[in-house]
C-alpha positions in Angstrom: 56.5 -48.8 1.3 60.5 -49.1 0.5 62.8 -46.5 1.9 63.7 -44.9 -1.2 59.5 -43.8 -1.2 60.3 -43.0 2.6 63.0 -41.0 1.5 61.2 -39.2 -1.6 58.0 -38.7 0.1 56.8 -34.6 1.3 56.7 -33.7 4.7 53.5 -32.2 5.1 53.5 -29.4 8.0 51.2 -29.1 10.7 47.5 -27.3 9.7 47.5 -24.3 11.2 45.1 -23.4 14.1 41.7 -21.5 12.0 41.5 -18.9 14.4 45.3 -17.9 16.1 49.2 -17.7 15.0 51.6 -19.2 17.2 53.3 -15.8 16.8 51.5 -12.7 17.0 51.2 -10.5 14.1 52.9 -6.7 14.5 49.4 -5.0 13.9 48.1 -7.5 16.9 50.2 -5.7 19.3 49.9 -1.9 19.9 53.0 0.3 20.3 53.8 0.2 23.6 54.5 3.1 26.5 57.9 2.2 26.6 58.6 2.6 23.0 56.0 6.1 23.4 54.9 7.5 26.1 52.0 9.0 24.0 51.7 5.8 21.8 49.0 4.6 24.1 46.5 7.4 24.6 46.8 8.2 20.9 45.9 4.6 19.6 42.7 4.6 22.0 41.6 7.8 20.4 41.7 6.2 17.0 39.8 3.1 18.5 37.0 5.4 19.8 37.1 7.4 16.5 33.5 7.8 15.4 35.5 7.0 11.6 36.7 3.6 12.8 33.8 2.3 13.6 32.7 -1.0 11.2 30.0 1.0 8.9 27.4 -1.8 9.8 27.8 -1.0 13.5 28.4 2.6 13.5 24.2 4.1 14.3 25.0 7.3 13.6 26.1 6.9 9.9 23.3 4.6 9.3 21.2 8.1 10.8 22.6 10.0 7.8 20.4 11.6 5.3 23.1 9.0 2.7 22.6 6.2 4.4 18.6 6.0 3.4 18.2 3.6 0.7 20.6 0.9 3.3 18.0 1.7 6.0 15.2 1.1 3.3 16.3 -2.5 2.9 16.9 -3.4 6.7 13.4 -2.5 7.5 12.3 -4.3 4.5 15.0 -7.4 4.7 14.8 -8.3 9.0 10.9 -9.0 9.3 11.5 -10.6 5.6 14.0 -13.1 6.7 12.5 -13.9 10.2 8.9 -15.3 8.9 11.0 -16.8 5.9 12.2 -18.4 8.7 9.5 -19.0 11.4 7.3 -20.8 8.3 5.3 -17.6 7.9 3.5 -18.4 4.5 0.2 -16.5 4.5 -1.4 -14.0 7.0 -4.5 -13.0 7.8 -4.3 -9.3 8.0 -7.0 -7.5 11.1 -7.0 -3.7 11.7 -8.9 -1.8 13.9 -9.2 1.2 16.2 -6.3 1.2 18.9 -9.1 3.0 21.2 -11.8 0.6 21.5 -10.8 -1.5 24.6 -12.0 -4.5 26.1 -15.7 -4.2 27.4 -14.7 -4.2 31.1 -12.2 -2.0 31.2 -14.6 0.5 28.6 -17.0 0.5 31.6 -14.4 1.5 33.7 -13.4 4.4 32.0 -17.0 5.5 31.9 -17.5 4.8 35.6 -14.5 7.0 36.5 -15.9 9.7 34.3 -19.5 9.5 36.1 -17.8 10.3 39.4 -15.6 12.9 38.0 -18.8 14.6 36.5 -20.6 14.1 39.9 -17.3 16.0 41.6 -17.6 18.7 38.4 -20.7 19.4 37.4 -20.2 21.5 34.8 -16.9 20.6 33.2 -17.5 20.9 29.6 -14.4 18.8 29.2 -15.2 15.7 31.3 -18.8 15.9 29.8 -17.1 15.7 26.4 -14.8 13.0 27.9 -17.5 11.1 29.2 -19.4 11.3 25.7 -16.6 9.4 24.2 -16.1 7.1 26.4 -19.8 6.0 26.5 -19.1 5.6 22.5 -16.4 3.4 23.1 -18.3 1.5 25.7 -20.8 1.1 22.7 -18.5 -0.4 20.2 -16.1 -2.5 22.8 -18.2 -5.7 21.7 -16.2 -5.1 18.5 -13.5 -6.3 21.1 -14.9 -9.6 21.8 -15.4 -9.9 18.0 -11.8 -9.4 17.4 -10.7 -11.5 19.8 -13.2 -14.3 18.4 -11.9 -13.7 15.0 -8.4 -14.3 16.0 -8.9 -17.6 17.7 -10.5 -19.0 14.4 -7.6 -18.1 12.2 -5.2 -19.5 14.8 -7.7 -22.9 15.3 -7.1 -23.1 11.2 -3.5 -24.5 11.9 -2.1 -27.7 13.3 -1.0 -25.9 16.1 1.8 -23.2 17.2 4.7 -24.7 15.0 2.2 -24.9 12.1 2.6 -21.2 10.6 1.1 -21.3 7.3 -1.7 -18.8 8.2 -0.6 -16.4 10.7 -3.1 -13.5 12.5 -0.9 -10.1 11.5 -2.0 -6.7 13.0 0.0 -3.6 13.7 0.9 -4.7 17.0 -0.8 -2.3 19.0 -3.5 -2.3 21.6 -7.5 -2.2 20.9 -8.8 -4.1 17.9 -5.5 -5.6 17.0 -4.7 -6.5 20.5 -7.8 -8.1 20.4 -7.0 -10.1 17.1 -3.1 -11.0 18.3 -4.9 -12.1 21.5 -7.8 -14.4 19.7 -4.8 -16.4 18.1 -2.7 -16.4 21.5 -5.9 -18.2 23.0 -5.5 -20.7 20.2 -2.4 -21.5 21.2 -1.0 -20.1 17.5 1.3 -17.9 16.9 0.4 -14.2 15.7 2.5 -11.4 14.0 2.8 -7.5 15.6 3.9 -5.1 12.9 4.9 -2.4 15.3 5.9 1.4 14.3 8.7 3.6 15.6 6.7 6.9 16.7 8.3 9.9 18.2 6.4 9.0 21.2 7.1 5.7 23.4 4.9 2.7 22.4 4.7 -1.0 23.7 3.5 -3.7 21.3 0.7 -5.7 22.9 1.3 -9.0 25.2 0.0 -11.5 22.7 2.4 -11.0 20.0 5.0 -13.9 19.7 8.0 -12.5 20.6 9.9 -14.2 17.7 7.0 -12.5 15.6 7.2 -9.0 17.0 9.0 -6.5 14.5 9.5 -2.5 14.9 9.2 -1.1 11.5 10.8 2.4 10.9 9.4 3.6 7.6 5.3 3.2 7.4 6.0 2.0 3.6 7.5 -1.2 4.4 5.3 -1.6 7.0 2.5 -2.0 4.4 4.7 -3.7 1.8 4.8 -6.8 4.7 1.3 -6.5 5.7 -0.1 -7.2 2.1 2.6 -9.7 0.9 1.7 -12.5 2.6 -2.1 -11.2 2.9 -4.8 -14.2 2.2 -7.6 -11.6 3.1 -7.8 -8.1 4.9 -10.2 -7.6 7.8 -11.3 -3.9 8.6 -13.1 -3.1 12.2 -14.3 0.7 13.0 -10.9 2.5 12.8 -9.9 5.7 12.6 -7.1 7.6 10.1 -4.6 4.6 10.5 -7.4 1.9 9.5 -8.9 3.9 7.0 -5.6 4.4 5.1 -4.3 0.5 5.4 -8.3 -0.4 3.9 -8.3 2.3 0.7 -4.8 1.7 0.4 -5.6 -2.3 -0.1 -8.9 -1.3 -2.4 -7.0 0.5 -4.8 -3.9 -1.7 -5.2 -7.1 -4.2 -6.0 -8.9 -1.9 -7.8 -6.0 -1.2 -10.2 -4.9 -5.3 -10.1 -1.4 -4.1 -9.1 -2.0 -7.2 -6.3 -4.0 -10.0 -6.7 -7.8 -9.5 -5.5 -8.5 -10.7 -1.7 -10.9 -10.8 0.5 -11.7 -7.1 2.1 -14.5 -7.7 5.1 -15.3 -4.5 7.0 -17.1 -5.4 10.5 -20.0 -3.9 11.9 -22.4 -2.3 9.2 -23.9 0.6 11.3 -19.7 2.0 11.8 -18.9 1.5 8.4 -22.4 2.4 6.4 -21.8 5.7 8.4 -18.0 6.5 8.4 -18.1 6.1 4.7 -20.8 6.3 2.3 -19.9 4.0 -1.1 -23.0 3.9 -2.6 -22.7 7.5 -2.9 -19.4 6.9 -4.6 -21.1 4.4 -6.7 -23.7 6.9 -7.4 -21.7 9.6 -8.4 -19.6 7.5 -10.5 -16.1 8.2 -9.2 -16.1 4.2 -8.8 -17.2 1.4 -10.2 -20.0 -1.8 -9.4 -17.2 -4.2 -9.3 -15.0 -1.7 -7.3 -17.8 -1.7 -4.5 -18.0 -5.7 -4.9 -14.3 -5.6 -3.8 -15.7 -5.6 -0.2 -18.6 -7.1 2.2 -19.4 -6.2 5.2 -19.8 -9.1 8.2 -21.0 -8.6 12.0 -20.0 -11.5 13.4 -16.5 -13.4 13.8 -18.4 -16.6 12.5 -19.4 -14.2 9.1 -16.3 -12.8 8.3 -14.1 -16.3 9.1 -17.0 -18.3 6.9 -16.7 -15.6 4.2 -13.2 -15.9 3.7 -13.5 -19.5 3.4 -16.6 -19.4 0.5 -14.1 -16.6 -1.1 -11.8 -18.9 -1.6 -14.3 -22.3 -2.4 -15.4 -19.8 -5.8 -12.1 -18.7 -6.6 -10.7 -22.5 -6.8 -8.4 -21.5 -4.7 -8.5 -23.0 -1.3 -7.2 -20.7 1.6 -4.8 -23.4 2.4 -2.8 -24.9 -0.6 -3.6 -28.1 -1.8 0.2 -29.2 -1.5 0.2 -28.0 2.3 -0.2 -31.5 4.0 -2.5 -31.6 7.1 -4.6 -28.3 6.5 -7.8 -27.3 8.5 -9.9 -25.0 7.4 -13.6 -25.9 8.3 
């Protein structure tokens, strides 16, 4: 290079640093107490200002009655994002009662009521009590079913980072403890859709934590619970199981989602919580509304009937370009 291109060629200045100024901007310095006594107290007010809070850290606007369509799509975009980005493709989606417990600790209940009864005669109440519990006692194999069910699903996979079919309850204890707790055997991960109630709640233990979402609104609760849904399965539930099943039989009845698999388990519950052949009968539905559902008793049944579902649909539960699948 000759001087005269020495001469004519740009000094180029330093690149700043991306984050700090050699010299401070004004606003980065606060008026001090020497230049106002007052200047200090008075700027700390405005910091602590409920109107200077950033709006998307500030809880009690997002509380306001205004701010309800934003909290619409927070509780609909979190979960969404997180199993976009744990791999969550499909779900198997189990409900059940939150009341029927594990066999053991159903006989425990009942055993504690015996000796209260023994103490009490004739306390209506812990006869009633002890009625119930004997019922629970009596469906708690539902439990083991659950449980049994939810280590197929999660034995389906190529193990815990393989998420393409993921076990999805409502997080709670009972039949979707059970479920969550199946897959947890399997060493697979499993999916808690949780709900904020006025009173306290815990998700269950068998719940991946990176899996475990608290949903405010019920509605995007069951918006996530059917998107990914391969196939719904229904044990003897009460109000909560019975809305998420007739919910998921009319969106299929009226094709606003594609058809899937609806098992209920355990005939003798379900033949007399809810009578569809009388339905049937009296022609408020259809034949092929009450062929939108079986009903299975065993884990083996209702995991199997899936499967077939899928084998006549020409559809197989795992997609064909999903290398590696496992579903026999």
């Amino acid at each position: 290079m000759t001087n005269r291109d020495d001469e004519n060629r740009l000094e180029i200045p330093v690149p700043p640093h991306p984050e700090y100024r050699r010299e401070p901007l004004p606003e980065f310095q606060p008026k001090t107490f020497e230049e106002d006594p007052g200047a200090p107290a008075r700027i700390q007010a405005l910091l602590d200002a409920p109107s200077y809070r950033r709006a998307d850290q500030d809880v009690d606007f997002l509380e306001r009655d205004e701010a309800h369509g934003l909290r619409l799509h927070l509780d609909y975009l979190k979960p969404e994002l997180l199993l976009t980005e744990q791999g969550v493709r499909h779900t198997i989606v189990v409900f059940g009662s939150t009341r029927i417990s594990e066999p053991a600790t159903a006989q425990r209940r009942v055993e504690r009521l015996q000796q209260q009864l023994q103490e009490k005669p004739d306390d209506v109440d812990v006869q009633r009590k002890l009625k119930v519990a004997r019922r629970i006692l009596d469906k708690s194999h539902f439990y083991t079913v659950a449980r049994e069910f939810g280590r197929l699903v999660g034995e389906s996979g190529d193990g815990s980072l393989d998420c393409r079919l993921v076990v999805m309850t409502g997080g709670g204890p009972g039949i979707m403890e059970a479920a969550n707790r199946g897959a947890f055997d399997a060493g697979a991960k499993t999916i808690g859709l949780n709900i904020d109630l006025p009173h306290e709640q815990y998700p269950n233990p068998y719940i991946s934590p990176e899996l475990c979402f608290s949903f405010r609104y019920f509605a995007l609760r069951k918006m996530h619970f059917l998107q990914r849904a391969k196939a719904l399965v229904a044990f003897p539930g009460g109000f909560g199981t019975m809305d998420e099943l007739f919910e998921t039989l009319t969106l299929i009845q009226t094709r606003t989602i594609k058809p899937v698999p609806v098992i209920l388990v355990g005939r003798q519950y379900w033949e007399r919580a809810i009578d569809f052949d009388f339905l049937l009968d009296e022609g408020v539905i259809d034949s092929e509304d009450r062929d939108s559902f079986w009903i299975a008793e065993t884990a083996e049944d209702a995991w199997q009937g899936i499967l077939d579902w899928y084998e006549q649909c020409g559809e197989p539960l795992f997609a064909p370009e999903d290398p590696g699948s496992s579903t026999s």
